[in-house]
C-alpha positions as CSV (number, residue, x, y, z in Angstrom):
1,X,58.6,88.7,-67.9
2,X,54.8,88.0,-67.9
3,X,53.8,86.8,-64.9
4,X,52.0,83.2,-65.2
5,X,49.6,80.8,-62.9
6,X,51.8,77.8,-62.2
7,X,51.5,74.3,-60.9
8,X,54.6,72.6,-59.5
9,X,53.6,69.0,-58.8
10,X,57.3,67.0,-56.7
11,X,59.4,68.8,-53.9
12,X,62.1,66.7,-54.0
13,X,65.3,67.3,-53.7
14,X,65.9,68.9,-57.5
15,X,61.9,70.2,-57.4
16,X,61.8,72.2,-54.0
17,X,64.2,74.9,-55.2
18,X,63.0,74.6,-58.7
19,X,59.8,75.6,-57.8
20,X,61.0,78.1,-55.0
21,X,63.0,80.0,-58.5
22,X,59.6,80.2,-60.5
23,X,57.9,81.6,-57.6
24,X,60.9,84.0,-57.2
25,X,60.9,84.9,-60.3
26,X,56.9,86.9,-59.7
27,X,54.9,83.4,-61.0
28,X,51.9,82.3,-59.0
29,X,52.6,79.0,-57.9
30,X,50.9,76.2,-56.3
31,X,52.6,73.1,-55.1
32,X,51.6,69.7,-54.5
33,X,53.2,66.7,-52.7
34,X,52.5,63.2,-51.4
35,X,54.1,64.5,-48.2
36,X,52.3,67.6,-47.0
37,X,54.6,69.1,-44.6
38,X,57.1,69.3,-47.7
39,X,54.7,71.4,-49.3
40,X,54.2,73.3,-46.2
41,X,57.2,73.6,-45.7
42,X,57.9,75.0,-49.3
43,X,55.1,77.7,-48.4
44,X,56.9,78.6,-45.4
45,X,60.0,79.4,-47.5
46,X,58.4,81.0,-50.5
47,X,55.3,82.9,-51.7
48,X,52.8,80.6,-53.1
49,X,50.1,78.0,-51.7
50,X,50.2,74.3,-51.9
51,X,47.4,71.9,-52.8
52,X,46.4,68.2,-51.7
53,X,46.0,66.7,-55.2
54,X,47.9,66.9,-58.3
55,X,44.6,68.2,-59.7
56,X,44.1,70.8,-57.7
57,X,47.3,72.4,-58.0
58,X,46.9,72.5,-61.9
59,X,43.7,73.5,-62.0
60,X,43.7,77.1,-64.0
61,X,47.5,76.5,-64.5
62,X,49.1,78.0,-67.6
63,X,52.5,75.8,-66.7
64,X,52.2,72.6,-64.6
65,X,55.4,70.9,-63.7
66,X,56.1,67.7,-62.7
67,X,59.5,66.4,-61.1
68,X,58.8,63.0,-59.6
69,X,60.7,59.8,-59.1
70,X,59.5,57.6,-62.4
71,X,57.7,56.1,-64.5
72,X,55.0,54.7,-62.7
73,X,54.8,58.1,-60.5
74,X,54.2,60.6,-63.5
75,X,51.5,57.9,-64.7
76,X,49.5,58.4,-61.6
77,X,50.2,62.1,-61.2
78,X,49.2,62.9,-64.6
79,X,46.3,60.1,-65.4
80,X,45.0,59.1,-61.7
81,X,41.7,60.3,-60.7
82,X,42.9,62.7,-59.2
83,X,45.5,63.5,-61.8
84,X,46.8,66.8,-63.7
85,X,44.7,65.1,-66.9
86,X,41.6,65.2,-65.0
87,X,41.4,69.7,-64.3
88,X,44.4,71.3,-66.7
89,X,42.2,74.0,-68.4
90,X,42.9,73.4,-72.6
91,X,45.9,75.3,-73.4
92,X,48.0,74.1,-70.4
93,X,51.6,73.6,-71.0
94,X,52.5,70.2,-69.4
95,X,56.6,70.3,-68.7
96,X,58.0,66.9,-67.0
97,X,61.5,67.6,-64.9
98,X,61.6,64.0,-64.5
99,X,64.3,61.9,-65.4
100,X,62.0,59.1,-66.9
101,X,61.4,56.4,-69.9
102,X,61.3,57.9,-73.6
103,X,58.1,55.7,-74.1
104,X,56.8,57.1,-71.2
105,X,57.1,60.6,-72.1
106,X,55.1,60.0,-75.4
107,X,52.6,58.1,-73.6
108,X,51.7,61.3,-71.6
109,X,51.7,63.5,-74.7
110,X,49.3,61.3,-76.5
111,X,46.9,61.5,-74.0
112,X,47.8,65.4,-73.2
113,X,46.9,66.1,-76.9
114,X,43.6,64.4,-76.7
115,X,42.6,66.9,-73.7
116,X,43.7,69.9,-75.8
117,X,47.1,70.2,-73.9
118,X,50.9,70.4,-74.8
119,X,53.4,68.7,-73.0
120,X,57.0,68.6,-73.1
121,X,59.5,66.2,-71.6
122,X,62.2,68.4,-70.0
123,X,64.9,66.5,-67.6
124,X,67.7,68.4,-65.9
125,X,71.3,67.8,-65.2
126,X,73.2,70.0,-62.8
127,X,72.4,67.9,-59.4
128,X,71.1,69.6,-56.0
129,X,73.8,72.2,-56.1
130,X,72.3,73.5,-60.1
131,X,68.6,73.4,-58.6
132,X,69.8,75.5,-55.4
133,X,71.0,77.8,-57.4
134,X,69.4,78.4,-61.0
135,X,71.7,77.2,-63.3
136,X,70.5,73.6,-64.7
137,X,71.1,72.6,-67.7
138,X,67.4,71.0,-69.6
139,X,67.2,69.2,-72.4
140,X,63.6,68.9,-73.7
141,X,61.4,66.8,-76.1
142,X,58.6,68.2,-78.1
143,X,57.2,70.7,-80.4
144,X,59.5,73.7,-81.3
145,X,56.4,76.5,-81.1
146,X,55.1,74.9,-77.6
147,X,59.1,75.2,-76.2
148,X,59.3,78.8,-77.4
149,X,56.3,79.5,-75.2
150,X,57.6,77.2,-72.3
151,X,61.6,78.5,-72.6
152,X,61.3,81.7,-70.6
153,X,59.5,80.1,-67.6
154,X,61.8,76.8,-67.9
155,X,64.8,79.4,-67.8
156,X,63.9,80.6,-64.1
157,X,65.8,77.8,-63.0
158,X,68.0,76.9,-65.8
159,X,71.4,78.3,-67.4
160,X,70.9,76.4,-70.4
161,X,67.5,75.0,-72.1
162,X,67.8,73.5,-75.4
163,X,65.2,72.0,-77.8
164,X,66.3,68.4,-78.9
165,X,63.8,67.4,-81.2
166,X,60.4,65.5,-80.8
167,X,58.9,64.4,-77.7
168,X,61.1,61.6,-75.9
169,X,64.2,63.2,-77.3
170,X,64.9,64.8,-74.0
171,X,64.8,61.7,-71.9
172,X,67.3,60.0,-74.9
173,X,69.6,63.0,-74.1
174,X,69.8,62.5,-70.7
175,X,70.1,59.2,-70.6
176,X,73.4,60.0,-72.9
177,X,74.3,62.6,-70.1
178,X,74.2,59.6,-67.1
179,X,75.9,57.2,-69.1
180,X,78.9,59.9,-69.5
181,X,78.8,60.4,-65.8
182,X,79.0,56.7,-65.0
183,X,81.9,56.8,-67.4
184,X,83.8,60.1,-66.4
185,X,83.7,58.7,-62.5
186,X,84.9,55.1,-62.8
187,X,87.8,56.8,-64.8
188,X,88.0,59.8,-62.1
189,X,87.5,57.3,-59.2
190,X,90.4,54.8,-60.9
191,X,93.1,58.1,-61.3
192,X,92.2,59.1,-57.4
193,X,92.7,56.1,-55.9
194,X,96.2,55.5,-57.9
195,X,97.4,59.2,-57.3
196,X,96.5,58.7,-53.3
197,X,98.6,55.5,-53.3
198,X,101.5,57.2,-55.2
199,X,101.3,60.1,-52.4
200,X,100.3,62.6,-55.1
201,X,98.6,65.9,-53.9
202,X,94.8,65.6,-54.9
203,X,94.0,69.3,-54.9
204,X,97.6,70.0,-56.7
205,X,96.5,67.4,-59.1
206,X,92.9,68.5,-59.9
207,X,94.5,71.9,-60.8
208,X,96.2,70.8,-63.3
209,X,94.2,68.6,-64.9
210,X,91.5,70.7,-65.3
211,X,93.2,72.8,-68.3
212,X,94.0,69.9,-69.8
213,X,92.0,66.8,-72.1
214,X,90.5,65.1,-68.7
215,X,88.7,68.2,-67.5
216,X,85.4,68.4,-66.5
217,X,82.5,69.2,-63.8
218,X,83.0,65.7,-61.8
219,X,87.1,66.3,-62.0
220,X,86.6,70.3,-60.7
221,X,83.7,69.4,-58.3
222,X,84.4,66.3,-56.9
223,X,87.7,64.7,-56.8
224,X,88.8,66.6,-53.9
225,X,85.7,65.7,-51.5
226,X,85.9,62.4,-53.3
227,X,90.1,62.0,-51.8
228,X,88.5,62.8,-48.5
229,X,85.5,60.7,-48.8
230,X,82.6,62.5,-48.3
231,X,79.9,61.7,-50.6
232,X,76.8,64.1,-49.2
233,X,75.9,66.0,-52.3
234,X,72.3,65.0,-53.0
235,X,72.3,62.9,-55.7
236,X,72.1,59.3,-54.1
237,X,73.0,56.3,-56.1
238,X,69.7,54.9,-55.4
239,X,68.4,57.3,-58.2
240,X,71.3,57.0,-60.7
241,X,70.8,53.3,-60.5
242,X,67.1,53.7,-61.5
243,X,68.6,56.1,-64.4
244,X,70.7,53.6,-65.6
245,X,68.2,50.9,-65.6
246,X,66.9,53.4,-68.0
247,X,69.2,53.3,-70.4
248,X,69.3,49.9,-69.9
249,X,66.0,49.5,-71.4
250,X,66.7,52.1,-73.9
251,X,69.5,49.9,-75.2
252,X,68.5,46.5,-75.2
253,X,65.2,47.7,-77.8
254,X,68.0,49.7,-80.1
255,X,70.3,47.1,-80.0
256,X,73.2,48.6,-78.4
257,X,75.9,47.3,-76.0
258,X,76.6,49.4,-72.7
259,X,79.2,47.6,-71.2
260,X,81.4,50.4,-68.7
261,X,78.0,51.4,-67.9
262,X,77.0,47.9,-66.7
263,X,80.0,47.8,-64.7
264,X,79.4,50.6,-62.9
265,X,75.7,49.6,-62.6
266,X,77.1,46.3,-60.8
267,X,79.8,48.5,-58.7
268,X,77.0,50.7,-57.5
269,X,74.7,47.3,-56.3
270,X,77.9,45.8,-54.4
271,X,77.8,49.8,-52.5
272,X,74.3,49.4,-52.2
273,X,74.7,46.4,-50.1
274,X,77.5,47.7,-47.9
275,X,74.8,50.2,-46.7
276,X,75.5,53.5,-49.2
277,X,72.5,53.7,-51.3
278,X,72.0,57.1,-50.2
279,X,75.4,58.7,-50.8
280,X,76.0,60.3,-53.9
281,X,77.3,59.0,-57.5
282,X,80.9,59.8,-56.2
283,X,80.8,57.4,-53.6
284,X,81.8,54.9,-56.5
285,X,85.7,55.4,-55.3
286,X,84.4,53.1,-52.3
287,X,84.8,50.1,-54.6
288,X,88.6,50.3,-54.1
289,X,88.4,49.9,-50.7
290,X,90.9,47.7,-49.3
C-alpha cells in the first residue's frame, strides 16, 4: 500500500489503537490530544510524532482523522483557531471516527468543501476490543470517489468499511446500530437474570443459543461476564447515553417513536446515579438487582 502523511486528531479509548494500526500499517502519523501525555504516551508505543494543536498535526496531511467525544468537540477541533480548517493543505481527506449528530457531520463538509477539502463522516462499531485489534466495522457518509481513495487507509483498522450514501448517512447508520444494542441487551439482560434464578448454566446456555434465532455478538461476548457481573470492557454507559440522546434528536425531527430505546435510556440514568457511569453497556443487568 502507498504509504501516506497522516494526522490522527483523539486518543481515546477507540482512537489510541486506531491510530497505533495506521502507523503500523508504514503511514506517517502525527497525533494530537487535549492531554499531552496521551500523545506521549502514543509516541512511546508507536512510531510517529505528536503535535500540540489540531492544526499542526494536519498540517501537510493527506488523511486527518478525528475520533473525539461530540458535537461540540469536532466543532472546535475542525473550525477553532487553531483548528484542522485553519492548515489542511487542499486536497486533504477529512475522515470523522466520531460517533456524532448527522447535522453535524454536514456542517463540517460544507465548510471542508469551501477550503478545497473532502470529508467523510465515518463512525465505528466493534467497541475497545475491535479498535485493539483491527477489525471495526465503519460505516461512512459521503462521496463514493472520495471513499474509494479513503477505503484502504480506513481499512488499517477495520474488517468491514462500507459506503452508505451521502454525507450524514453514516452517523444515521450508527445510530440504527446503538439502538439495536440497547435493544439486544435489555432482552439479553431480561433472559440472564431469569436463567440465573431458574439455576440454569449461563455458559451451557450461551452455547446453545448462539446457533440459534437469538444469536449474536452481545449474547457470544457478553452474557457470561455479564452472569458474573463484571462490566470492564471500555465502552462506559456514559458515552452510550450521549449516543442515544442522539438518536433521540434524530427521531423527534423525523417523527419517529423510540420507545425500548427510551427505556433503556432511563435504566441507564437510574445506573448512573447508583455510581456506574463508567462500566460498560452490559452493566444494564444491574437494574434487576434485588
Amino acid at each position: 500500500m502507498t504509504s501516506y502523511t497522516i494526522a490522527f486528531i483523539g486518543l481515546g479509548t477507540m482512537g489510541f489503537p486506531m491510530a497505533g494500526h495506521l502507523a503500523n500499517a508504514g503511514h506517517h502519523v502525527t497525533v494530537y490530544n487535549r492531554t499531552t501525555e496521551k500523545a506521549e504516551k502514543w509516541v512511546e508505543t508507536y512510531a510517529g510524532s505528536y503535535a500540540t494543536t489540531p492544526a499542526a498535526a494536519a498540517e501537510g496531511a493527506d488523511f486527518i482523522f478525528t475520533c473525539v467525544g461530540n458535537d461540540d468537540d469536532l466543532r472546535q477541533v475542525y473550525c477553532g483557531e487553531d483548528g484542522i480548517l485553519a492548515s489542511a493543505k487542499p486536497g486533504a481527506i477529512l475522515i470523522d471516527n466520531t460517533t456524532a449528530s448527522a447535522e453535524v457531520a454536514k456542517e463540517i463538509a460544507e465548510q471542508a468543501t469551501d477550503c478545497q477539502l473532502s470529508f467523510l463522516d465515518a463512525p465505528v462499531s466493534g467497541g475497545e476490543a475491535g479498535a485493539v485489534n483491527g477489525c471495526l466495522t465503519v460505516m461512512v457518509g459521503g462521496d463514493s470517489k472520495v471513499f474509494e481513495q479513503a477505503k484502504p487507509v480506513i481499512d488499517c483498522f477495520a474488517k468491514a468499511t462500507t459506503l452508505m450514501g451521502g454525507v450524514g448517512y453514516g452517523q444515521v447508520t450508527k445510530m440504527a446500530n446503538q439502538l439495536c444494542i440497547a435493544g439486544i441487551l435489555q432482552g439479553l439482560s431480561e433472559a440472564i437474570t431469569l436463567a440465573k434464578s431458574a439455576g440454569l448454566d449461563i455458559e451451557q446456555m450461551t452455547e446453545v443459543l448462539k446457533h440459534g434465532a437469538a444469536g449474536s455478538w452481545q449474547l457470544e461476548n457478553r452474557a457470561q461476564t455479564m452472569a458474573e457481573d463484571k462490566f470492564d470492557f471500555g465502552f462506559a454507559i456514559d458515552w452510550m447515553r450521549k449516543d442515544l440522546g442522539i438518536c433521540f434528536e434524530a427521531a423527534e425531527k423525523l417523527g419517529v417513536e423510540l420507545p425500548l430505546a427510551k427505556q433503556v435510556d432511563q435504566k441507564y440514568a437510574e445506573l448512573q446515579q447508583r455510581g456506574f457511569n463508567r462500566a460498560d453497556t452490559s452493566v444494564l443487568i444491574k437494574q434487576f438487582d434485588k
